[in-house]
DSSP file (Angstrom, degrees, kcal/mol; ACC not computed):
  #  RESIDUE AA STRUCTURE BP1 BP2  ACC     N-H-->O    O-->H-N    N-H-->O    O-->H-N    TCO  KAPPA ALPHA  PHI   PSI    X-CA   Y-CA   Z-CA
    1    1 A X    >         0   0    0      0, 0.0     3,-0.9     0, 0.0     0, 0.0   0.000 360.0 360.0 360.0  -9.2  102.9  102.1   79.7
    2    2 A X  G >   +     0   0    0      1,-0.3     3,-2.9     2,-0.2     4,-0.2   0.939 360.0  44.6 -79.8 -49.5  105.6  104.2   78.2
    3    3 A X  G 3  S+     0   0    0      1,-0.3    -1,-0.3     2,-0.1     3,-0.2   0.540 101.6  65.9 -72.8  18.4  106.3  106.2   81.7
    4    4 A X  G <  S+     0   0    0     -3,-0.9    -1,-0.3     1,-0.2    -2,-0.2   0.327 106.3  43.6-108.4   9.4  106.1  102.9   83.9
    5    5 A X  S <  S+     0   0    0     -3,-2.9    -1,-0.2     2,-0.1     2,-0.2   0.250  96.2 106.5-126.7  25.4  109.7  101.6   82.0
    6    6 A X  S    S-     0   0    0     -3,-0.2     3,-0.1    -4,-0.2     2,-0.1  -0.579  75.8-117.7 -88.8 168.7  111.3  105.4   82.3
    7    7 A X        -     0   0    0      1,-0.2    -1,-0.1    -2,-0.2    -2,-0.1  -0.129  39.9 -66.8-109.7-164.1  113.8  105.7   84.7
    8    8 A X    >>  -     0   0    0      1,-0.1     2,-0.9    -2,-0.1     3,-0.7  -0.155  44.2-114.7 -90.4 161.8  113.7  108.0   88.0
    9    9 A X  T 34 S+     0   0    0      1,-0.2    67,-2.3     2,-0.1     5,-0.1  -0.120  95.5  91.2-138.4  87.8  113.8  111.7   87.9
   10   10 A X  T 34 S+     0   0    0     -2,-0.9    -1,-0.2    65,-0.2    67,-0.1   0.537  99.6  28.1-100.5 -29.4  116.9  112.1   89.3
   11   11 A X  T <4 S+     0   0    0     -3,-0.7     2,-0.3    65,-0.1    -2,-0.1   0.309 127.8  36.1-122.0 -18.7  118.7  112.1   86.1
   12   12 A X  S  < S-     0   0    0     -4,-0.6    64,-0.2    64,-0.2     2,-0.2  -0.948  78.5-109.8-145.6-177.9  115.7  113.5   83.8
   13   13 A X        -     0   0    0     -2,-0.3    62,-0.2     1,-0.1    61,-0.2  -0.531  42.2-100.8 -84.7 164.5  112.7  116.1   84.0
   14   14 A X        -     0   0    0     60,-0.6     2,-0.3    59,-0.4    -1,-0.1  -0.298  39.5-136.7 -50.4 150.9  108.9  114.8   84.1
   15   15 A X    >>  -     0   0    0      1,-0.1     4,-2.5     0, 0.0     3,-2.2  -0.779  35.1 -83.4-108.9-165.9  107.3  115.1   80.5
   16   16 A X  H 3> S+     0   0    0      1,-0.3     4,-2.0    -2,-0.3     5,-0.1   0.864 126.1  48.0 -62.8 -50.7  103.9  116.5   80.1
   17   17 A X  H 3> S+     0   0    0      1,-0.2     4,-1.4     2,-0.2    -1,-0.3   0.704 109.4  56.2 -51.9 -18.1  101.9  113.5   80.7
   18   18 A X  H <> S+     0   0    0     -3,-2.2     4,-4.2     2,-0.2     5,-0.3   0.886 112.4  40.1 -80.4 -62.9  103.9  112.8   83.7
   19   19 A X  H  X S+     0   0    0     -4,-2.5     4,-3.2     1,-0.3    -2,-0.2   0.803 110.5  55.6 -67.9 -16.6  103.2  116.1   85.1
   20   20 A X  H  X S+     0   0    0     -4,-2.0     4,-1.4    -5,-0.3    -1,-0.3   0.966 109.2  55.6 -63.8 -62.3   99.6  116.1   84.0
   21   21 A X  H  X S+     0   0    0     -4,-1.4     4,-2.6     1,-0.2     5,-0.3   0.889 110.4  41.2 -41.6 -54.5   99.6  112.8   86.0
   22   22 A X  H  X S+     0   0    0     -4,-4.2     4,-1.5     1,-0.2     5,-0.3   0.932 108.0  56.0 -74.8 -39.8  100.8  114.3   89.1
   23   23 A X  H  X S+     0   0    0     -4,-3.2     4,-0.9    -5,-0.3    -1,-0.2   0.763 108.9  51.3 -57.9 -19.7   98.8  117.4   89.1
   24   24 A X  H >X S+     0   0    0     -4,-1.4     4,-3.6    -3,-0.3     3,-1.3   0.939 114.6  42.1 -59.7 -80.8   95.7  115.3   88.9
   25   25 A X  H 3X S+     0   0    0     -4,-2.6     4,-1.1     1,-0.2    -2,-0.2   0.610 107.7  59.2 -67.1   8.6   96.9  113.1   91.9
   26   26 A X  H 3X S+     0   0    0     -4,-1.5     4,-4.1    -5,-0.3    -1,-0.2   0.892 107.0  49.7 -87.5 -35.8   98.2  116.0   94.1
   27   27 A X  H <X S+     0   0    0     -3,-1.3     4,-0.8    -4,-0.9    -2,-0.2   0.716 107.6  56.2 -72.8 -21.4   94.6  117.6   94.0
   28   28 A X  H >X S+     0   0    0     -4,-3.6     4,-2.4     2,-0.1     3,-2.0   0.923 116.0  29.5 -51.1 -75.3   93.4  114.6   94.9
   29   29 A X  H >< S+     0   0    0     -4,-1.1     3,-1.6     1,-0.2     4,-0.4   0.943 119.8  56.0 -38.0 -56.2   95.4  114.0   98.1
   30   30 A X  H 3< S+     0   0    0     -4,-4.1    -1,-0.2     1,-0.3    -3,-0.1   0.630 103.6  53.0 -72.0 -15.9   95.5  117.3   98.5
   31   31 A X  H << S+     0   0    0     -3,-2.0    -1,-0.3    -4,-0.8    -2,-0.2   0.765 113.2  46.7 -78.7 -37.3   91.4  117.4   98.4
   32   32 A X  S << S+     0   0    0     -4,-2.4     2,-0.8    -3,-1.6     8,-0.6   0.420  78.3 117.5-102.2   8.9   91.3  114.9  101.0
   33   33 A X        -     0   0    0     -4,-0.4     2,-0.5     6,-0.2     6,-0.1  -0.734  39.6-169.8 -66.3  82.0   93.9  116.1  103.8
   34   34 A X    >   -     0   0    0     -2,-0.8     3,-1.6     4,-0.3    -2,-0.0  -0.955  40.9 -93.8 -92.3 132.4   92.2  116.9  107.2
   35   35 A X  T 3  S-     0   0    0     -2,-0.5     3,-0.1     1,-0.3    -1,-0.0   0.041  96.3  -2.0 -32.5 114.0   94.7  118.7  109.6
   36   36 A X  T 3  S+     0   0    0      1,-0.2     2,-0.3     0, 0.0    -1,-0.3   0.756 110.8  98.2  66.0  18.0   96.7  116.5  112.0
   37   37 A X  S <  S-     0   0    0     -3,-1.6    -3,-0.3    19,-0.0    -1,-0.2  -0.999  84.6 -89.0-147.4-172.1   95.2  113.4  111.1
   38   38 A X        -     0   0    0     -2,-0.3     2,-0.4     1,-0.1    -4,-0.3  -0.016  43.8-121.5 -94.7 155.3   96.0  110.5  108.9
   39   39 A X  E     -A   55   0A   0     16,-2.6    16,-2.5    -6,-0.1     2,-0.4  -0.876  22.5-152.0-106.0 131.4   94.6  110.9  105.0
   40   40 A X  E     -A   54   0A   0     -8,-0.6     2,-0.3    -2,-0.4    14,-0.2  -0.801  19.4-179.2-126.3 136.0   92.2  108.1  104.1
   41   41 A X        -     0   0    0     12,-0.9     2,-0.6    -2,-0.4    12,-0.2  -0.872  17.0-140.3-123.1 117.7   92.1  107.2  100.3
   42   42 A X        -     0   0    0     -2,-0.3     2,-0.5    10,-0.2    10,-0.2  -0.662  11.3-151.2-102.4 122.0   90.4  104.9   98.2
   43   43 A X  E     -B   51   0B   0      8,-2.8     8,-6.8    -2,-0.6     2,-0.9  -0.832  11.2-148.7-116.5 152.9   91.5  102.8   95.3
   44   44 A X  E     -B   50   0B   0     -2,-0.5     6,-0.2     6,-0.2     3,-0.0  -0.671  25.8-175.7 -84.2  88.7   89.9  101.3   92.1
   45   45 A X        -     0   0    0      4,-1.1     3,-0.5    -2,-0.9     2,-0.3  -0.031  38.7 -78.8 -40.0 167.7   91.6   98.0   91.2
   46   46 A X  S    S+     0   0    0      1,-0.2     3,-0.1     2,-0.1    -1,-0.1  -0.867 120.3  32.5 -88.9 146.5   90.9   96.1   88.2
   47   47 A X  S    S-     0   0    0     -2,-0.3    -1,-0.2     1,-0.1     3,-0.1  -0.045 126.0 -79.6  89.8 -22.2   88.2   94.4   88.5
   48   48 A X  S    S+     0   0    0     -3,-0.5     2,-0.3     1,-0.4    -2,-0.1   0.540  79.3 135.1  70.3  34.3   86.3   96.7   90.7
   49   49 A X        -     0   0    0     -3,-0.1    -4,-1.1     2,-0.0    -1,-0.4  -0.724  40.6-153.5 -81.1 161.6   87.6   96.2   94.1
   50   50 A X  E     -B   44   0B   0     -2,-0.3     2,-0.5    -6,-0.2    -6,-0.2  -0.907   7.2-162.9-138.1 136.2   88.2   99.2   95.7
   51   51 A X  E     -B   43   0B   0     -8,-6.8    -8,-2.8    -2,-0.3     2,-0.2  -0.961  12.3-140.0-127.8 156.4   91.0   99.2   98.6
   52   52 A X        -     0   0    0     -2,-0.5     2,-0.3   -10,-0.2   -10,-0.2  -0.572  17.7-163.1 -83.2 166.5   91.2  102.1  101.4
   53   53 A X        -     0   0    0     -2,-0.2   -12,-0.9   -12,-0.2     2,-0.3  -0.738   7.5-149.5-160.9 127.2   94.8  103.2  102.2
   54   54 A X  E     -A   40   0A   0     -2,-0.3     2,-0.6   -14,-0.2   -14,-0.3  -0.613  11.5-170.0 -72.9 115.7   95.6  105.2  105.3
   55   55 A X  E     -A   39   0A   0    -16,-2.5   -16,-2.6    -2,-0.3    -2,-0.0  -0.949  22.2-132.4-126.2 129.3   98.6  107.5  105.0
   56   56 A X     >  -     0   0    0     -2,-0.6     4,-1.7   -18,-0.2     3,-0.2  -0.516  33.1 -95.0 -84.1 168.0   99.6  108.9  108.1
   57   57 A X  H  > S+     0   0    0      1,-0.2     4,-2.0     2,-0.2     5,-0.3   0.917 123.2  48.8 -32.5 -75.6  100.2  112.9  108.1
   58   58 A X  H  > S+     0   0    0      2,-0.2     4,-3.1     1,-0.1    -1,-0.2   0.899 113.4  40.7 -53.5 -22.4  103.8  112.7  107.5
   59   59 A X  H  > S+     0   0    0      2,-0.2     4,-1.7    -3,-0.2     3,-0.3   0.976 117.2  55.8 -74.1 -71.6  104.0  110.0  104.3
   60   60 A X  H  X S+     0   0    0     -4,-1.7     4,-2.2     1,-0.3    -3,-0.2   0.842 110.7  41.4 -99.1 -71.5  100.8  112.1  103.1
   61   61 A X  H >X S+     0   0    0     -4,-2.0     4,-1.9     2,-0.2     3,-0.7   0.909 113.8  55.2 -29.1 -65.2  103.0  115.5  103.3
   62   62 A X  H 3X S+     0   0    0     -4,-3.1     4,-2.4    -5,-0.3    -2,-0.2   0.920 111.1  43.3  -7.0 -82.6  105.9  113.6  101.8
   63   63 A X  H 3X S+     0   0    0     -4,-1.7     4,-2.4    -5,-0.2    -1,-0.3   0.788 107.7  53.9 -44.9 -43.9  103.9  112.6   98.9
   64   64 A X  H <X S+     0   0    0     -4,-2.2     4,-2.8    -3,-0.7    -2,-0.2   1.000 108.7  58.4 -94.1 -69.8  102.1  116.0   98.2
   65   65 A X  H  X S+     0   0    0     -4,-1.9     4,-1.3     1,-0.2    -1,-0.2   0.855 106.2  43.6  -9.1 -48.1  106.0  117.4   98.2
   66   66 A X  H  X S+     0   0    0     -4,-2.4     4,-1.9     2,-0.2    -2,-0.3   0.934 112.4  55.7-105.3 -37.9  107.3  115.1   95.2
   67   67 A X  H  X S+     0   0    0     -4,-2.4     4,-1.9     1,-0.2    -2,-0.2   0.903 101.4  56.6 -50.8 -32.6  104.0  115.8   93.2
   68   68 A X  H >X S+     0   0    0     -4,-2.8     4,-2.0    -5,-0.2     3,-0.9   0.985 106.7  53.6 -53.9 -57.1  104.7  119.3   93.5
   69   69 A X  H 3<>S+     0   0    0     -4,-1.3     5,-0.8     1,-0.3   -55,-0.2   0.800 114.8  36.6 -61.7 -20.2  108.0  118.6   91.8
   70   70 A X  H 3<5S+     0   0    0     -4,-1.9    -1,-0.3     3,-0.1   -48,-0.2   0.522 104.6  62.5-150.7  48.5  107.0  117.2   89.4
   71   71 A X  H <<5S+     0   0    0     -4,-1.9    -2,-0.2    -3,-0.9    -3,-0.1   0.465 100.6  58.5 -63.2 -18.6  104.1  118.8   88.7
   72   72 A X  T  <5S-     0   0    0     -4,-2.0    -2,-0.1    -5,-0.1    -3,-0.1   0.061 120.6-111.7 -84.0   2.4  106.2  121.9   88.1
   73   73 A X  T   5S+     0   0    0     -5,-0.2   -59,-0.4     1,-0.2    -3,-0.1   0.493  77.1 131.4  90.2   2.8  107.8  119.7   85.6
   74   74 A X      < -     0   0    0     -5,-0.8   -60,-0.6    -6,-0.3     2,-0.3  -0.175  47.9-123.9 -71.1-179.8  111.4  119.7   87.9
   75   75 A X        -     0   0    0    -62,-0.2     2,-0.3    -3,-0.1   -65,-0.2  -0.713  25.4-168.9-101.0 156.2  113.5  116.8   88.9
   76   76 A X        -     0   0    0    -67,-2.3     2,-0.2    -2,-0.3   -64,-0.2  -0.898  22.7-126.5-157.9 178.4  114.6  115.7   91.9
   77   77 A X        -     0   0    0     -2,-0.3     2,-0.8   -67,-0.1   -67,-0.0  -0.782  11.3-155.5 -95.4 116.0  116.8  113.5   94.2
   78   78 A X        -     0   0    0     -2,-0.2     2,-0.5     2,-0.0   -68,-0.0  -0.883  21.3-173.8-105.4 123.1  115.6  111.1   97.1
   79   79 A X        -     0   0    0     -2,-0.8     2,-0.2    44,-0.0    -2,-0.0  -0.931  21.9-128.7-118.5 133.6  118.7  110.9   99.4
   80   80 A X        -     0   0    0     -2,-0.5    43,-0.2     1,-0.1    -2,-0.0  -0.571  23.4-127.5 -74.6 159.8  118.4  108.2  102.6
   81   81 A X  S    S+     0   0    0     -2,-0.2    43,-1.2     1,-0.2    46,-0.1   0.840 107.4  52.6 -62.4 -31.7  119.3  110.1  105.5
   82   82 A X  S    S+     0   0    0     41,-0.2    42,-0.2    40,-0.1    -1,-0.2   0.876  90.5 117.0 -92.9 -22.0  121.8  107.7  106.7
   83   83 A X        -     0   0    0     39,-0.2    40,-2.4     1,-0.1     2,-0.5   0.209  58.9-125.5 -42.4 138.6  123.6  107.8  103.1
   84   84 A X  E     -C  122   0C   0     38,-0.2    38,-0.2    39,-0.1     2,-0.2  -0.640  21.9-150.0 -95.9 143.0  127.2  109.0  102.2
   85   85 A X  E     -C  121   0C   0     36,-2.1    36,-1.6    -2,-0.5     2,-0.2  -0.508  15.1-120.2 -83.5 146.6  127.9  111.4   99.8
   86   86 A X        -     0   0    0     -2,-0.2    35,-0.4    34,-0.2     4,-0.3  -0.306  33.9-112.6 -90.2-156.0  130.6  112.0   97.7
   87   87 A X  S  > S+     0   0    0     32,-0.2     4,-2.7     2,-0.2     5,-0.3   0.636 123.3  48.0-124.3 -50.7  132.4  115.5   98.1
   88   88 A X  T  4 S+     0   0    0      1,-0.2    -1,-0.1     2,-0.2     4,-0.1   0.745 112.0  45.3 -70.9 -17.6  130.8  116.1   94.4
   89   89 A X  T  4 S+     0   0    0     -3,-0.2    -2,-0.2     2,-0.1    -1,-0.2   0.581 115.0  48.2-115.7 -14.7  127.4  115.0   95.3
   90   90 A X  T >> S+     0   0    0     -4,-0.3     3,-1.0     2,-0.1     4,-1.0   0.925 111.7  48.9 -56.8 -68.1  127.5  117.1   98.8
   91   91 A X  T 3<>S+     0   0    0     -4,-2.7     5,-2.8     1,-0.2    -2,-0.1   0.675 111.2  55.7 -53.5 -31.7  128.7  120.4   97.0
   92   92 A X  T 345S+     0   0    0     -5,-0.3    -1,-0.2     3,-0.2    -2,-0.1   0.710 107.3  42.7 -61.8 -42.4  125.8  119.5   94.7
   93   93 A X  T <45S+     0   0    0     -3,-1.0    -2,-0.2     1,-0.1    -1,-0.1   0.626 118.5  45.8 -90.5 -29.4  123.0  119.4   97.4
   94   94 A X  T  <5S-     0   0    0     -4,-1.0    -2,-0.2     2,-0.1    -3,-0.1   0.490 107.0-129.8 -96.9   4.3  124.4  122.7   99.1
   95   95 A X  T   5S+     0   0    0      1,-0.2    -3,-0.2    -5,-0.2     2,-0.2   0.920  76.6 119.3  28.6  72.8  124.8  124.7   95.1
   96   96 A X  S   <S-     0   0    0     -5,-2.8    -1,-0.2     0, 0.0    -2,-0.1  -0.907  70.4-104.2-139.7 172.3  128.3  125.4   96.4
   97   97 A X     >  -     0   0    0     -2,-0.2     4,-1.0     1,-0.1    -3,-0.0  -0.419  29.8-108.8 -81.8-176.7  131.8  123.9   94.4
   98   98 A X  H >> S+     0   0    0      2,-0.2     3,-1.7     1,-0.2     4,-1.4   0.967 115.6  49.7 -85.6 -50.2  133.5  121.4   95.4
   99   99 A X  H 3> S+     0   0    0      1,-0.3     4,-3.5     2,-0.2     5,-0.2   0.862 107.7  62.8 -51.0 -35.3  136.5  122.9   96.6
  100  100 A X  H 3> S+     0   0    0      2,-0.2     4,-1.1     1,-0.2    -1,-0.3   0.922 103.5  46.6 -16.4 -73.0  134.2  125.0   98.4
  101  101 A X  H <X S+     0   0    0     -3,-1.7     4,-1.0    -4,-1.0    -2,-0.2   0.666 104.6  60.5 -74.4 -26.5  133.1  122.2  100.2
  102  102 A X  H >X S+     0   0    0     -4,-1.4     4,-1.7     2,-0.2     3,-1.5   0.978 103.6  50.6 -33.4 -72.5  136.5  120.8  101.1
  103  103 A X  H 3X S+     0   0    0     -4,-3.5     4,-1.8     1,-0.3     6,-0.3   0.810 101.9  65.2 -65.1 -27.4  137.4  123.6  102.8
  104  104 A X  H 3<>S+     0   0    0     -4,-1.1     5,-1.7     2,-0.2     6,-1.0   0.915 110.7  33.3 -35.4 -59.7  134.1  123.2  104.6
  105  105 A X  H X<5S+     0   0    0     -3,-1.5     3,-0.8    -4,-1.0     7,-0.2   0.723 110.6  64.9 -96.0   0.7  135.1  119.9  106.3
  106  106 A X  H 3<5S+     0   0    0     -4,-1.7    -1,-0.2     1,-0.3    -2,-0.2   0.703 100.4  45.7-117.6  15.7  138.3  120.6  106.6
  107  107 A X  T 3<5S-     0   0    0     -4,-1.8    -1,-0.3    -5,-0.3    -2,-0.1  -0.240 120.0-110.2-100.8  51.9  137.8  123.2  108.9
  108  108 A X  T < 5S+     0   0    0     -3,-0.8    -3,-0.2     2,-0.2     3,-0.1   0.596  79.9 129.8  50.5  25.7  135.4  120.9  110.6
  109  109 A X  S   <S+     0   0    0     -5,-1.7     2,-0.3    -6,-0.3    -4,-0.2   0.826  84.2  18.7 -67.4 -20.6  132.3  122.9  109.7
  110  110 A X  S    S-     0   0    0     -6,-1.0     2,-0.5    -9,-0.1    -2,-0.2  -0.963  94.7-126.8-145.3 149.8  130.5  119.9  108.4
  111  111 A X        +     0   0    0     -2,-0.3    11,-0.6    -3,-0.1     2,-0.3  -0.766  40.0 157.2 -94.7 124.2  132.1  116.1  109.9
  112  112 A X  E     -D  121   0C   0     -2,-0.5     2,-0.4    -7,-0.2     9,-0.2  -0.786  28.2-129.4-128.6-164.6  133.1  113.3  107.2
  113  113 A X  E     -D  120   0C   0      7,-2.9     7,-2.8    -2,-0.3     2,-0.5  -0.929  18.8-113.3-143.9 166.9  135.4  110.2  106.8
  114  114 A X  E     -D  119   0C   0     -2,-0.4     2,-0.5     5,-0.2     5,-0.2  -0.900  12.8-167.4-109.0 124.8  137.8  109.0  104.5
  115  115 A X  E >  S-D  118   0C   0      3,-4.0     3,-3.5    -2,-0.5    -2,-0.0  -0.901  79.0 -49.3 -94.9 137.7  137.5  106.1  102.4
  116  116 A X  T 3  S-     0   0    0     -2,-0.5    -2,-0.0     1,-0.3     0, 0.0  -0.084 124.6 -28.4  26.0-109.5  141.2  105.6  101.1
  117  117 A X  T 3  S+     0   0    0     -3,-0.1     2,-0.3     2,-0.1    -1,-0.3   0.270 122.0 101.0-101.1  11.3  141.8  109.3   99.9
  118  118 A X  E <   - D   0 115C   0     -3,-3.5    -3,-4.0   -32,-0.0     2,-0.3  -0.829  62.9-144.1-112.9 141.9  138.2  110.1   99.2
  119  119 A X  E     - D   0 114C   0     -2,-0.3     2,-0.4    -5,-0.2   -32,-0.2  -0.710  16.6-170.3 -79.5 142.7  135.7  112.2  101.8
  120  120 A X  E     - D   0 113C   0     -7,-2.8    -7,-2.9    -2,-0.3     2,-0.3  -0.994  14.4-135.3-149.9 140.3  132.6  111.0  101.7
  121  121 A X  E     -CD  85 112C   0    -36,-1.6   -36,-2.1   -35,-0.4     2,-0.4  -0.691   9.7-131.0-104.7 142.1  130.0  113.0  103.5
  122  122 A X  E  >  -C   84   0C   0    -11,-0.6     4,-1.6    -2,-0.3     3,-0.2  -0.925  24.5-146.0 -85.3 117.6  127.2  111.4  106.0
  123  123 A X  H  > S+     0   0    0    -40,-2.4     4,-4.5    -2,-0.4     5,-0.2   0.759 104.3  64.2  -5.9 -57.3  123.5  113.2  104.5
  124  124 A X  H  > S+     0   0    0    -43,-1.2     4,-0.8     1,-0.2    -1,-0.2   0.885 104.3  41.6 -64.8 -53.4  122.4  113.2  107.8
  125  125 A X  H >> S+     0   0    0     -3,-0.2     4,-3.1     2,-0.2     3,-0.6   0.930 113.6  56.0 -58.7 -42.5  125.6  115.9  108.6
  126  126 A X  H 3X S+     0   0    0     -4,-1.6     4,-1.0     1,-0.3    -2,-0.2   0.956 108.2  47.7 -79.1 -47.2  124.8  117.7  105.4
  127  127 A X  H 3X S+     0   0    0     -4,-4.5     4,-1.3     1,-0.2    -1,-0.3   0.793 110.8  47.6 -37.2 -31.8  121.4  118.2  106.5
  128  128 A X  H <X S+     0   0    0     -4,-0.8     4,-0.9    -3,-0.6    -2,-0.3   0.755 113.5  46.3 -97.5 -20.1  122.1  119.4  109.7
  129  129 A X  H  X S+     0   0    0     -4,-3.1     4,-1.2     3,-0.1    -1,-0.2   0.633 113.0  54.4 -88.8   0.2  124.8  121.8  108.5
  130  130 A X  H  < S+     0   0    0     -4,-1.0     5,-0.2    -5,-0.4    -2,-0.2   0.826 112.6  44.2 -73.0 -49.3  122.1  123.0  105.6
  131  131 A X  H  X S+     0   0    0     -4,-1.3     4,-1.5    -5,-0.2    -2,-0.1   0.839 114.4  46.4 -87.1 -37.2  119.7  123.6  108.2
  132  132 A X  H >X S+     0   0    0     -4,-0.9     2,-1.2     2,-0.2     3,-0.9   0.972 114.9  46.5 -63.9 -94.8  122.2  125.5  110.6
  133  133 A X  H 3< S+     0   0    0     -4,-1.2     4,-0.2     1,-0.3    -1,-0.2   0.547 113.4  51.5 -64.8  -1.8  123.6  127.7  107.8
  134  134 A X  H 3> S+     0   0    0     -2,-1.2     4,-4.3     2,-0.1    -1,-0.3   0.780 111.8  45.8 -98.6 -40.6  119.9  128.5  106.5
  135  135 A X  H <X S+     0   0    0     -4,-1.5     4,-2.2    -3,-0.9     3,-0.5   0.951 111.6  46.2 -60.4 -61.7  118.7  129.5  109.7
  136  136 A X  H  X S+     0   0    0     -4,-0.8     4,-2.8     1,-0.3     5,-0.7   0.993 118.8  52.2 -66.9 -65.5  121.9  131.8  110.7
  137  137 A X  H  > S+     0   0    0     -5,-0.2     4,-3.2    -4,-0.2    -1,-0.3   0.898 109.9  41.5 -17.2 -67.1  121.1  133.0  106.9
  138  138 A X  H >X S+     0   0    0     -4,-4.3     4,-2.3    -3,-0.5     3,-0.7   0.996 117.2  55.3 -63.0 -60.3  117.2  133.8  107.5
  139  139 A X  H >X S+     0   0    0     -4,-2.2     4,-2.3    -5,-0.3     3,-1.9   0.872 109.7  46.8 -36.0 -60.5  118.6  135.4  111.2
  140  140 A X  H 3X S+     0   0    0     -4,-2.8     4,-1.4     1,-0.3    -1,-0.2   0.813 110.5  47.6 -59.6 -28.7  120.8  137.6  109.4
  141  141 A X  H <X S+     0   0    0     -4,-3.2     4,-1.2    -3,-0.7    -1,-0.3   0.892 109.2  52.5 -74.5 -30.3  118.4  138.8  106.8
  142  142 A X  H <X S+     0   0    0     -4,-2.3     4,-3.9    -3,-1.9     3,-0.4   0.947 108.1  53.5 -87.0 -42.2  115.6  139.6  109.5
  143  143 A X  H >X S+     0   0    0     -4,-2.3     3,-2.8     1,-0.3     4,-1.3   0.836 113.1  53.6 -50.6 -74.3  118.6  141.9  111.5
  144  144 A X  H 3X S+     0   0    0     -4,-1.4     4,-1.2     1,-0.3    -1,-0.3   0.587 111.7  38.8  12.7 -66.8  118.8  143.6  107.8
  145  145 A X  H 3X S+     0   0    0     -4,-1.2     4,-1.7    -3,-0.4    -1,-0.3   0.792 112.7  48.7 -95.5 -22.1  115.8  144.2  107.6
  146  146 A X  H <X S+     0   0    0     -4,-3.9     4,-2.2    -3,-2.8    -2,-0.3   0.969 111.5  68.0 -73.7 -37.6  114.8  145.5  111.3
  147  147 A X  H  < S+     0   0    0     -4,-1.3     3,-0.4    -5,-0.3    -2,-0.2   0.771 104.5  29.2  30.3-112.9  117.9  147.2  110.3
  148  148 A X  H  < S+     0   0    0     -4,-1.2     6,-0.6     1,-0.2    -1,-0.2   0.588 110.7  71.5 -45.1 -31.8  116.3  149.4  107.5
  149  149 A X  H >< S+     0   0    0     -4,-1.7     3,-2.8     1,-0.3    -1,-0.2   0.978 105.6  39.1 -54.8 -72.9  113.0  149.3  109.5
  150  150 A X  T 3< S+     0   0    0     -4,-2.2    -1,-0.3    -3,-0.4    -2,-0.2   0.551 111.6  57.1 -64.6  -6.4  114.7  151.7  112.1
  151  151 A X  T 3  S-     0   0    0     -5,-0.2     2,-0.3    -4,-0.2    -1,-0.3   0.034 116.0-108.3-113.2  16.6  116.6  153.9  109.5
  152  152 A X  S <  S+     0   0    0     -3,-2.8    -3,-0.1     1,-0.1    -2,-0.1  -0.041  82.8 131.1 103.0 -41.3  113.4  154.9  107.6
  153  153 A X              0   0    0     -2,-0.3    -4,-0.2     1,-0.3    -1,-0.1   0.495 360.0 360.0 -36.3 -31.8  114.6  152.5  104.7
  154  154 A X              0   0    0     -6,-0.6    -1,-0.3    -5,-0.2    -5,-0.1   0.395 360.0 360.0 -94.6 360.0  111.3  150.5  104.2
């Protein structure tokens, strides 16, 4: 009962029982996952009714994602898409500083708004420039490496 009054763990790590917990129930799901179609599970109420529950592919991925985390005993965040960020909580998501990340929207790499004086960042943009700057990343590492390929290096 202790871990149902703990708070989220956004702000602390799993402890061991927690993660014990979650490695159980990620090899469950994970046991019961046929490809491209919805994941069927059954639970034991008290009492002994038993209910199915259907989890379509994505929710079922989802799920198997935050047990991993914290089965590996990490924290994490659940950010809505449509949410704004602060400048600090942006810089935060991207492990860059914040002044960093200023200069980032204000050369109109990544779009925000102003609230009074404060930027406050749409998620939804910080994903989509996260995903655009990882990809150009990953391109530039594979030229690198065809790179080396043709100059013997590997």
């Amino acid at each position: 009962m202790n871990a149902l009054r703990k708070g989220a763990f956004f702000d602390r790590l799993p402890d061991e029982v927690e993660i014990k917990n979650a490695e159980q129930l990620r090899t469950i799901v994970a046991s019961q996952i046929k490809e491209g179609e919805p994941t069927k599970l059954s639970l034991a109420l008290e009492g002994g009714e038993v209910r199915t529950v259907t989890l379509a592919p994505a929710l079922t991925a989802s799920l198997l994602e935050v047990l991993r985390l914290v089965s590996s005993g990490r924290g994490f965040r659940m950010i809505p898409v449509e949410s704004e960020l602060t400048t600090q909580q942006a810089a935060d998501l991207l492990n860059v500083s914040r002044p960093f990340l200023v200069k980032l929207l204000e050369e109109g790499e990544i779009p925000f708004a102003k609230t009074g004086r404060h930027r406050r960042v749409r998620a939804d943009d910080l994903f989509a420039y996260k995903e655009k700057r990882d990809a150009s990343r990953s391109d530039a590492l594979s030229d690198l490496a065809a790179m080396d390929a043709e100059e013997g290096l590997v």
